[in-house]
N, C-alpha and C positions, 0 to 999 in steps of 0.2 A: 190813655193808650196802653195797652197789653206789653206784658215785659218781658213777650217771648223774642227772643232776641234770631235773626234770620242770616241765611249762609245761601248765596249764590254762584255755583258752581261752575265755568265757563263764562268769558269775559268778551263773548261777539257780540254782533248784534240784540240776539235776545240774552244775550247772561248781563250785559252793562246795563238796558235798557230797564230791566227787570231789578238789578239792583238800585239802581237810583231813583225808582217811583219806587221802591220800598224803602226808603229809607225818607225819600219824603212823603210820605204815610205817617211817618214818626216810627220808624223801629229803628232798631241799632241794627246794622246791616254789615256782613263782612261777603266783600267777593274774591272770589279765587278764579288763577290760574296758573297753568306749566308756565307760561309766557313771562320771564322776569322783566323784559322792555315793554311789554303793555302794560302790566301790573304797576311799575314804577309811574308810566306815562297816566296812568287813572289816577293815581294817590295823589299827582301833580294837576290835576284835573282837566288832563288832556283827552280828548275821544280816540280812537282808535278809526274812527270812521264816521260818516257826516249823516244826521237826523235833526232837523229841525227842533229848537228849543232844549233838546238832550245836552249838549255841552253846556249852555248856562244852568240849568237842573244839575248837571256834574257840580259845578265848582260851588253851587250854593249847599249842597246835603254835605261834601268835603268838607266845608268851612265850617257846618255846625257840629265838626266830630263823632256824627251819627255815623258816617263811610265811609269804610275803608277796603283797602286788598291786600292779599297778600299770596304767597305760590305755597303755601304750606299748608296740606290735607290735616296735620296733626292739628294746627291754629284753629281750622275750620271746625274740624271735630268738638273741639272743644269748647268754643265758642256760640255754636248756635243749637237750637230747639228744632230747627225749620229750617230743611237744606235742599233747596231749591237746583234742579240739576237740567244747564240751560246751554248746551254744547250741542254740536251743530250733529246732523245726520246728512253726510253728501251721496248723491250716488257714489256706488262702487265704479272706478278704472274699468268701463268693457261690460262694464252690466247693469241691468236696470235699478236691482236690489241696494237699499238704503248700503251704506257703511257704517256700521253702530261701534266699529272701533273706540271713539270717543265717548261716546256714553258709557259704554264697559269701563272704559282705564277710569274716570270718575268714579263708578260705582267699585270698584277695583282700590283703589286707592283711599277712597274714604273708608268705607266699610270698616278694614280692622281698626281703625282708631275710634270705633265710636262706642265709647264705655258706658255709655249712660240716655235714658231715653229719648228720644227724637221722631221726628216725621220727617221721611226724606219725599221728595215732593216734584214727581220729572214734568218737565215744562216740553221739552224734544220731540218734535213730532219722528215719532217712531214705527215700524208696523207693527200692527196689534198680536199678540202672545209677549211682545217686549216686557210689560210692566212684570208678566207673568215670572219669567222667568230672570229677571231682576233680584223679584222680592226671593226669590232663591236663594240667588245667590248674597242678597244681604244678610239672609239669616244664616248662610254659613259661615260668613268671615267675619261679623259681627260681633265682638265681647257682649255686647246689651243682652245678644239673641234674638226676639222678638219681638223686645220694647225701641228696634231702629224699627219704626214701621214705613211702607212703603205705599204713596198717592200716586196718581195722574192727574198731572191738572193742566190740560195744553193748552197753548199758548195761541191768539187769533190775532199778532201782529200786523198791522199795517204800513208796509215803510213810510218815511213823511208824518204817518199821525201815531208813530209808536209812543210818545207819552200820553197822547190822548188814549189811544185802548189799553195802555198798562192802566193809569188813574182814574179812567170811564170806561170800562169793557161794556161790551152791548151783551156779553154774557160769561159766565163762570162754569166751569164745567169741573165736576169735583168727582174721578173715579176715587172709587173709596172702599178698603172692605170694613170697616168698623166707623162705628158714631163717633168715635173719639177722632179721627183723623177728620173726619168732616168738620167738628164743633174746631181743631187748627185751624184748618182753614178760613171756616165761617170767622175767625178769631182776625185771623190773617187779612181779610177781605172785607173785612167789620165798615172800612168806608164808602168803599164803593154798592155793598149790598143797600147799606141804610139811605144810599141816593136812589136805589130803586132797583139797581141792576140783579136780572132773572138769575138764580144757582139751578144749575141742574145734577144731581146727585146721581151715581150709577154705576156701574162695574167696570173692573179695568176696561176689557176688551171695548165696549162701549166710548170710554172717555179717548181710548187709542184712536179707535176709527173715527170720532168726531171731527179733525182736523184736516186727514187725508181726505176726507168725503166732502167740507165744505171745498176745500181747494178742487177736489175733481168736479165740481158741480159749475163751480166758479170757469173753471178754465173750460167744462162744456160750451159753457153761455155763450165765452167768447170766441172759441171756435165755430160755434152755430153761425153766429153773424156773419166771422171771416169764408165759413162756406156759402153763404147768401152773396158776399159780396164778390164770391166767384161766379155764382149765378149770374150776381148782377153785369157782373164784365161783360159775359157774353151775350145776354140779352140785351143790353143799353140800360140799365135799371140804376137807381142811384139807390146804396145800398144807407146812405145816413138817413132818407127820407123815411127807406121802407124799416129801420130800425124804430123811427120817430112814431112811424104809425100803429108798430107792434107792441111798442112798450104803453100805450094807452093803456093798452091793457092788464089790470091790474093782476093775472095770474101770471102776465111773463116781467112786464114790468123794464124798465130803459136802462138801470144799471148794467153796466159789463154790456152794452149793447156797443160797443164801439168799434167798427171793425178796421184794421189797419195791418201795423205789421206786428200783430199779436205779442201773446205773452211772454215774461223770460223772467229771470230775477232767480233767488235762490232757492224756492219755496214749491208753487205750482209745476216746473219741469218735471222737476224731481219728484217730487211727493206721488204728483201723477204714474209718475213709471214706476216705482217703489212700492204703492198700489197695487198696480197688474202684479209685480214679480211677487208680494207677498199673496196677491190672490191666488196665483199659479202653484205655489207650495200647499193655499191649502185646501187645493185641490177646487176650487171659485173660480178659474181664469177666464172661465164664457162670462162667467157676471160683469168684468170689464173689461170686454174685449173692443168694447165703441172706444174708449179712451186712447185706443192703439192709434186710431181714425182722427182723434182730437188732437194728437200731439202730430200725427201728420198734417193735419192741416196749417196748424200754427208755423211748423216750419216749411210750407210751401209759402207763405204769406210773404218770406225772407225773401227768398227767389224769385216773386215776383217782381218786390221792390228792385233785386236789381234788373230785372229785366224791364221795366217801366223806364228807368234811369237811360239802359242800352237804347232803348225804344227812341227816347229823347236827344239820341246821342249820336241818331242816326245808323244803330245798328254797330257802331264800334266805342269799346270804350277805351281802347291801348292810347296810351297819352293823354286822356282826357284829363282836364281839373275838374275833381268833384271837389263839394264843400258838402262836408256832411257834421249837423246841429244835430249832437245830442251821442253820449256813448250809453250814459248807465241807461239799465232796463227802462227805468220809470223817473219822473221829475222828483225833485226832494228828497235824491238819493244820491248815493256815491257807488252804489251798489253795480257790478256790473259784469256779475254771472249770468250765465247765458244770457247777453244782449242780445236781442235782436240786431240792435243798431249797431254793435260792433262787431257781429257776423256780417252784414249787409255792407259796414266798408270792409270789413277783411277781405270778402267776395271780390269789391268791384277792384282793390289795387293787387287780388292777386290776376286779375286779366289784364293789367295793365294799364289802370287809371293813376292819376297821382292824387292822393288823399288826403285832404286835409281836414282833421278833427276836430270840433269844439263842444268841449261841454263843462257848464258850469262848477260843476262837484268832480266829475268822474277822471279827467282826466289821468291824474297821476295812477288809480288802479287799471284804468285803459294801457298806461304805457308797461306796464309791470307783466298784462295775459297776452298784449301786442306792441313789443314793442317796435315794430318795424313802420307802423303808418306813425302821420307824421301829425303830434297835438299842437292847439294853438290857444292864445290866450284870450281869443275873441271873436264874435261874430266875424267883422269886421275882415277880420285876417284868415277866416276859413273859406270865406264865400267868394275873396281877392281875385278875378282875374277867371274868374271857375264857368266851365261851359254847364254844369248842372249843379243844383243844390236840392240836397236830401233831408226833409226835415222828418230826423227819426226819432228823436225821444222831446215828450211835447210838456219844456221847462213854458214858465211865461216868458221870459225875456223874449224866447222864438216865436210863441205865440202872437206879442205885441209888436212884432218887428213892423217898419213901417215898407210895405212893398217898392214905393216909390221909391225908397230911398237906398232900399238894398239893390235896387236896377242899376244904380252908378256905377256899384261895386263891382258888375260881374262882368264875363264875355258874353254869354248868351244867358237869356231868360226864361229859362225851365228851370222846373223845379219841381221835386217829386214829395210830396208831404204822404210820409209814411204814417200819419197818426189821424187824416182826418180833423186836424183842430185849425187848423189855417182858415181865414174869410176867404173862400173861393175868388168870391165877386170883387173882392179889393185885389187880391192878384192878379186875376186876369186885366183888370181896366187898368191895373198898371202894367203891360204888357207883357205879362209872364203868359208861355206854357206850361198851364198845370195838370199835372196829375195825381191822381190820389188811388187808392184801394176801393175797389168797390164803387165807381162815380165813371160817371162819361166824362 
């Protein structure tokens, strides 16, 4: 193993996730942040947030003295070869455009303490000209001067399988202006490449746009469907079957063909609209002007869930009991930025339903961006007594529910499956009224 020793910058999602597959790679691994109660709670090998498999990977790389944290930029400086910069990019408050605040105060911060040479290495899906003028500014606050060199190497996380794409990427994307930062990386990545995984080598702006362009492509797909299953409403068409028969085909193919109450999470919203506003600057905004189209559709998807629910409800929903399964965006997440499913009950209890929430992981970040609906500790107690149930983020436990046996549980048997994963045919014969997205 290489004894370049690695510095991970921002400790969310992708800064933890990143440090602790690099450190079981076998490098010494140091991560930072502002944060002294997370910093403290990872040295103790607690997560900060819930990923499959991630917290026992925490406390095993902990225990071998390979990983550590710490909140001090000078520590970092000093300690690593390879400083990896994994902080988050939100939209801006009122506007589409990224907020690169955090990426700046990292690059801001490390910069003058770094004496001696290095590859600093941004992981941040950013818009393109960012690396650009980065590497500026490192070589202005920088003691080394030019020996702090500056990569792109973005990051194609998947929640739920983030140690599988940090330790098996399906691919490496190395922006690079010199051989030397390529052969770190190639250094860096020495495991995964020699199992087979493709590198693609290439220019900032290149490795910038890689990421916003998979996620805008990604989140077309799924809009396509959810406007087919708008079709399909008003035609009588059932939109899983005509999904089933498109994706034979191997140019479009079944993934992301799933049409429901579309996309959300921290990653495709944003990125998508951060797109448009970076294309609008630079002077490109007709080249993604469909994506305007994509991102309405997905949020019409919302509005129809609750109008399906209203639909079931008789046309009112003031006092109604909903039970609504599931907050975070996606199953095998605690993640629960732009939810759908937490937009969808905020919706129905501000007309005047009474809402009761359950979701495996998310709950306690559900009570923190709403805290007014009301969480529960179980199927069981959300679906209690409830004239409809909403099945909006599609964990298995909801998947596997036994219909029969949730019918005991309620007043009335409707039920609105926002995700399309439900057995139609076992709900209905147990005398549920079902409804779905896109489905007669």
């Amino acid at each position: 193993m290489s004894d370049l020793r690695i510095t991970v910058l921002g400790t969310g999602y992708l800064g933890a996730t990143h440090a602790v597959c690099m450190s079981a790679l076998g490098f010494e691994v140091l991560g930072m942040d502002v944060d002294k109660a997370k910093v403290d709670a990872l040295n103790a090998g607690e997560l900060p947030f819930y990923e499959p498999g991630l917290d026992t990977l925490l406390a095993e790389q902990i225990a071998t003295g390979r990983l550590s944290f710490t909140t001090s930029y000078e520590e970092v400086a000093a300690f690593g070869d390879v400083h990896f910069i994994g902080v988050g990019t939100p939209q801006k408050p009122g506007e589409n455009a990224a907020d690169m605040r955090f990426v700046d105060a990292v690059v801001d911060g490390l910069a003058p303490h770094l004496e001696r040479p290095c590859l600093i290495a941004g992981k941040s899906t950013v818009p393109v000209g960012t690396a650009e003028r980065l590497a500026e500014r490192i070589a202005e606050l920088a003691p080394v001067g030019a020996a702090a060199e500056l990569c792109w190497n973005p990051e194609f996380l998947r929640e739920g399988f983030a140690v599988e794409d940090t330790l098996h990427p399906d691919r490496l994307v190395f922006g690079v202006r010199s051989e030397h930062a390529e052969q770190v990386l190639r250094t860096v990545y020495a495991t995964p490449i020699s199992e087979g995984t493709p590198v693609v080598v290439t220019d900032f702006a290149t490795a910038q746009l890689v990421k916003v362009a998979a996620n805008s492509f990604l989140a077309t797909k799924i809009s396509f469907i959810n406007a087919m299953a708008e079709v399909c409403e008003a035609a009588g068409g059932d939109v899983v079957t005509l999904a089933d028969a498109i994706g034979y085909d191997a140019r479009i193919g079944r993934r992301f063909l799933n049409a429901g109450l579309g996309f959300g999470g921290g990653c495709l919203p944003k990125d998508i609209r951060a797109f448009m506003a970076r294309a609008g600057e630079l002077g490109a905004d007709q080249a993604l002007t469909f994506l305007n189209e994509v991102d309405a559709i997905n949020m019409r998807r919302r509005s129809r869930t609750v109008d399906l629910a209203r639909e079931l409800l008789g046309g009112h929903v003031l006092g109604a009991r909903v039970g609504v399964l599931g907050a975070a965006f996606k199953p095998d997440s605690d993640d629960i930025r732009d939810s759908p499913a937490l937009a969808v009950a905020a919706s129905l209890q501000l007309q005047g339903a009474r809402v009761a929430v359950y979701d495996p992981q998310a709950n306690a970040n559900a009570a923190r961006v709403f805290p007014t609906l009301r969480y529960v500790g179980s199927v069981v107690e959300a679906v209690a007594d409830a004239d409809v149930v909403l099945h909006l983020t599609e964990w298995r436990e909801f998947r596997d529910l036994d219909p029969a046996a949730v019918a005991s549980m309620v007043h009335q048997r409707n039920i609105v499956d926002g995700r399309n994963a439900l057995d139609v045919e076992a709900w209905r014969a147990a005398g549920w009224t079902y409804r779905s997205l896109g489905r007669p």
